[in-house]
Steps between C-alpha positions, in 0.01 A plus 500: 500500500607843444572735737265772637594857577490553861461884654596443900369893675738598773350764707765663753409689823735718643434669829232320686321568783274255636296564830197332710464376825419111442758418289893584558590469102346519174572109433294396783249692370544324130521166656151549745337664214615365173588191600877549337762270660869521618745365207824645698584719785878613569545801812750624700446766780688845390378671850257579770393735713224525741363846689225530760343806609514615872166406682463840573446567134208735571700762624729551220197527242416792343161621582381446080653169515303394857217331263693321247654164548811470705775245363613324901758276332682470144716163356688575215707201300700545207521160288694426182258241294425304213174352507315353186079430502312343247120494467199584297286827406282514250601122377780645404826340694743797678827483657586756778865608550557674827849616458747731700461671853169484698432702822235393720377692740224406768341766727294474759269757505227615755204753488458825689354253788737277526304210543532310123827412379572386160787463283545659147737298261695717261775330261690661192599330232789614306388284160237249437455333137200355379553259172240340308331383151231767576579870551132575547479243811825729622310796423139409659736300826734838584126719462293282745836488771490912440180521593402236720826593685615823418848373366692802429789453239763726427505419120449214256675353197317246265798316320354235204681240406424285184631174399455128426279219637522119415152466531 
């Protein structure tokens, strides 16, 4: 049989900035939701640093600030990774690339009360490529995490690559 052209879409994301306060990284998030699974996971620990804020936070905030959240603790970890996903959108298959430095940060954050704690889960991504057979999966995947999570992304490069397929 002769061989088909094949078009692979590379999407890159540059930048990222995930947060929410149920899940500590965007993967988790693709792996509860999408159902994408763990092909390879390298890490190692660049640093860490952890802060908590005096109990007697109320008297060092500003009278403005006296209504809005107060962060009572902050974790910060800066990894080196490689981690490759695969999984499925749109029956399309994708591969996810998480490549570079991430920072994590966790803070624990209370209300003007006091009485609720919660923590908020921030991490940034220094690159994260997409690849697929379907650009518009890419597309319609990267719109729903914008909006369903408010992933903000510093900028993004589409890259297509064509070439042969012993089908």
């Amino acid at each position: 049989m002769p061989q088909q052209p094949r078009e692979l879409v590379v999407l890159l994301l540059k930048g990222v900035v995930f947060m929410h306060t149920e899940y500590k990284l965007l993967e988790e998030y693709l792996i509860d939701k999408y159902g994408f699974r763990r092909i390879e996971e390298k890490e190692q620990i660049v640093s860490e640093i952890r802060q908590i804020v005096p109990a007697d936070y109320k008297k060092i905030v500003f009278h403005e600030e006296a209504k809005s959240p107060v962060v009572l603790e902050e974790t910060e970890e800066k990894v080196s990774t490689l981690k490759i996903y695969e999984g499925e959108y749109l029956d399309a298959r994708i591969s996810v690339y998480v490549m570079g430095d991430v920072v994590q940060r966790e803070d624990i954050v209370t209300e003007t009360g006091g009485e609720e704690q919660y923590p908020v889960y921030t991490a940034e991504y220094q690159l994260i490529k997409f690849v697929s057979d379907s650009g518009y999966a890419l597309q319609q995947l990267i719109e729903r995490l914008t909006i369903d999570l408010g992933l903000n992304v510093k900028s993004k490069e589409w890259v297509f690559h064509r070439g042969l397929n012993a089908n």
